[in-house]
Structure formats: structure tokens, C-alpha cells
C-alpha positions in Angstrom: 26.6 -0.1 4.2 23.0 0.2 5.8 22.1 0.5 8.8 20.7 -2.4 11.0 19.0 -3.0 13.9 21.3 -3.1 17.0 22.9 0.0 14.9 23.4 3.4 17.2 21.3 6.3 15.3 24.4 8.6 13.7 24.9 12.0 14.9 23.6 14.4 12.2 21.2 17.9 12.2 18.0 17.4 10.0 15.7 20.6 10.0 11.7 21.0 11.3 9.7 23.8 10.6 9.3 26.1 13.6 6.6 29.1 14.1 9.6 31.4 12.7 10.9 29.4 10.1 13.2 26.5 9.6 15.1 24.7 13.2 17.9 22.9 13.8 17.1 19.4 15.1 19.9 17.1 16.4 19.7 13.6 15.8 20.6 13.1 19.5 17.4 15.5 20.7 15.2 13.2 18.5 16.2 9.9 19.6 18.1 9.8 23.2 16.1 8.6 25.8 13.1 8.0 23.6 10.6 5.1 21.7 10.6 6.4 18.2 9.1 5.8 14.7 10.9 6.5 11.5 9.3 6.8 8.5 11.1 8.0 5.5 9.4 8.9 1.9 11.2 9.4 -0.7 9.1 12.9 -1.5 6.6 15.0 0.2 3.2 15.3 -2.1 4.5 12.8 -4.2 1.8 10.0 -5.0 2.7 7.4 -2.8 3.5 9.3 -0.4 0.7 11.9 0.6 -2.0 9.0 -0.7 -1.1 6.4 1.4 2.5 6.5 3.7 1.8 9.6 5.8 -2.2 9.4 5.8 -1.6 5.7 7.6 0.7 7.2 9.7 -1.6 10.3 10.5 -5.1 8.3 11.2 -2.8 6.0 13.5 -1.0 8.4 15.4 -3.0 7.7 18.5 -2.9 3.9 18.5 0.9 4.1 17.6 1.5 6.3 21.0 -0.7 4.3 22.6 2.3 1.2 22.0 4.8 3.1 24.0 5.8 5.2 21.0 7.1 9.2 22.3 7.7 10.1 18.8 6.0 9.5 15.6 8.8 10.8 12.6 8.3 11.7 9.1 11.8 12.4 7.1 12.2 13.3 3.6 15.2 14.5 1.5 13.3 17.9 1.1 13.7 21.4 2.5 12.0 22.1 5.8 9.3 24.7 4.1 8.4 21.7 2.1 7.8 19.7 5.0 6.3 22.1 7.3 3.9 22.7 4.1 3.1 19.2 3.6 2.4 17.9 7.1 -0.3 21.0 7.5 -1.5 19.8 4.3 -1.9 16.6 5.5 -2.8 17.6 9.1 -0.2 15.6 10.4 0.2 17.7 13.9 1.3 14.4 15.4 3.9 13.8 13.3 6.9 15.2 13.5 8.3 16.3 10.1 11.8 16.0 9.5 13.8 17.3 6.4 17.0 16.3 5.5 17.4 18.5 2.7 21.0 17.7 1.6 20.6 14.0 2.5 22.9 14.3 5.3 21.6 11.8 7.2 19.5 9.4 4.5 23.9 8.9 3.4 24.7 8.3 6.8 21.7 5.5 7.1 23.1 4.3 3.8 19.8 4.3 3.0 19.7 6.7 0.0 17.7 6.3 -3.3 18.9 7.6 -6.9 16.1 9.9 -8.0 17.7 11.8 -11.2 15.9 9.6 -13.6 12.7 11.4 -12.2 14.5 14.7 -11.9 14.6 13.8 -8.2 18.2 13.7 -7.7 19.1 12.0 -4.4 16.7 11.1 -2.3 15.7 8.6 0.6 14.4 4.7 -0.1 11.4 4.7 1.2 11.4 2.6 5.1 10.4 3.0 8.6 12.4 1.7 11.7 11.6 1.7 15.5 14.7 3.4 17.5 14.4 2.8 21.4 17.2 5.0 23.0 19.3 5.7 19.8 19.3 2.1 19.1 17.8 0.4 16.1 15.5 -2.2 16.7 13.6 -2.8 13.4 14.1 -1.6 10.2 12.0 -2.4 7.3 13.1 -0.9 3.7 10.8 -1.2 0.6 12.2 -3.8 -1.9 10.4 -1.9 -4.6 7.9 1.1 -5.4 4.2 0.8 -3.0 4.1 1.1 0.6 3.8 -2.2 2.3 6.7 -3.0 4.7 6.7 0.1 5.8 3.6 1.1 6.7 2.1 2.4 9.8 0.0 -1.2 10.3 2.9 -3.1 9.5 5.4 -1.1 12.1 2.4 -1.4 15.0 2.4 -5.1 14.0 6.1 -5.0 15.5 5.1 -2.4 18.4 2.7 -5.4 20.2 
């Protein structure tokens, strides 16, 4: 079952790229006590997803921490070189890049995608949600392939 809003965030460790190589990140240290904003892609320097979900999210950034936002979050079911790679490709040094790289926590969202027709394996569906304190408030999952419900101008939409 997927998660909701009103849902608690589950306790899981994703992985960020540190000056040394890859960090642990607790799920807890992301969200407790903080406004954040999920976004998930179902692959870094895929199409849709270096085109047009993290570039929204990247020329934003400001206006999206301007709403009361502490974190801006990008999360992909990829390792944390990958990610750490992809955000410098994208200069995304306001986002923080998450990987998830056995899609601990994408299966603990029940939020995972089935990717092995693309060679993909599993992987996340693409969404975005707004956590306040742990807590779920929106979620907004793609229905099918573009980037619409999940964009950076459609979560700042629910930020005002």
C-alpha cells in the first residue's frame, strides 16, 4: 500500500554523495523537524528526467525555499556516485541528491515502478510530496510517463 498524506515518513538509510565518497543519510536526519520537498525520478540522466524534472526543480530552488521549504530533495533508485554525478551535471547544489540504490525506501513508500522491460529493473514512479515534520502532507504521483503532477510549479502551487 502507498503512502498518503497524514502518513509518518518510514525509517530507512538512503545514501548522498559526500566530498569522500558515498554517506549514510537517515530518513529521520532528512525529515524530523523540517519543511521538505520530495521529488523522486525514476532515473538520473534519463530523458525526462535531466530535461525537465530536476532542471524545474534547480531554476526554482530559490522561490521554493522562499515558501518555507528547509530542504529541496531529489531521490532516485540509483547508486550515490550516480547521483552525486548527476546533480553536478545538472548544477543542482541546492538540491539534495538522494540515492536509494537498492529501493529500500521507494518499497517502503510503496511507491516503486517495474523497470525490467527497459532493462531498468526496479525503480521509483516518478512523484513529489511535501513532508512537514516526518509527516506527509501532499503527495502527487504521475499517472503515466511526462512530468506534470509532479513538478516543481505544480508542488509551489501547494506551498502558497
Amino acid at each position: 500500500m502507498a503512502i498518503k498524506a497524514g502518513d509518518k515518513i518510514p525509517d530507512c538509510t538512503l545514501k548522498t554523495m559526500g566530498d569522500k565518497g558515498p554517506l549514510d543519510i537517515a530518513t529521520q536526519d532528512i525529515f524530523s523537524g523540517k519543511k521538505v520537498l520530495l521529488f523522486a525520478v525514476p532515473g538520473a540522466f534519463t530523458p525526462g528526467c535531466s530535461l525537465t524534472h530536476l532542471p524545474g526543480y534547480v531554476v526554482n530552488a530559490d522561490k521554493i525555499k522562499a515558501q518555507g521549504v528547509d530542504t529541496i530533495a531529489c531521490m532516485s533508485v540509483n547508486d550515490a556516485f550516480v547521483m552525486g554525478a548527476w546533480g553536478n551535471d545538472q548544477n543542482a547544489s541546492e538540491i539534495l541528491m538522494l540515492a536509494d540504490g537498492n529501493a529500500d525506501f521507494t518499497a517502503a513508500l510503496g511507491l516503486e515502478l517495474d523497470g525490467s522491460g527497459f532493462g531498468m529493473g526496479t525503480r521509483s514512479q516518478r512523484f513529489a510530496m511535501i513532508v512537514e515534520d516526518g509527516t506527509v502532507s501532499h503527495l502527487n504521483v504521475e499517472d503515466g510517463p511526462g512530468v506534470d503532477a509532479s513538478s516543481a510549479e505544480t508542488m509551489m502551487t501547494l506551498l502558497s
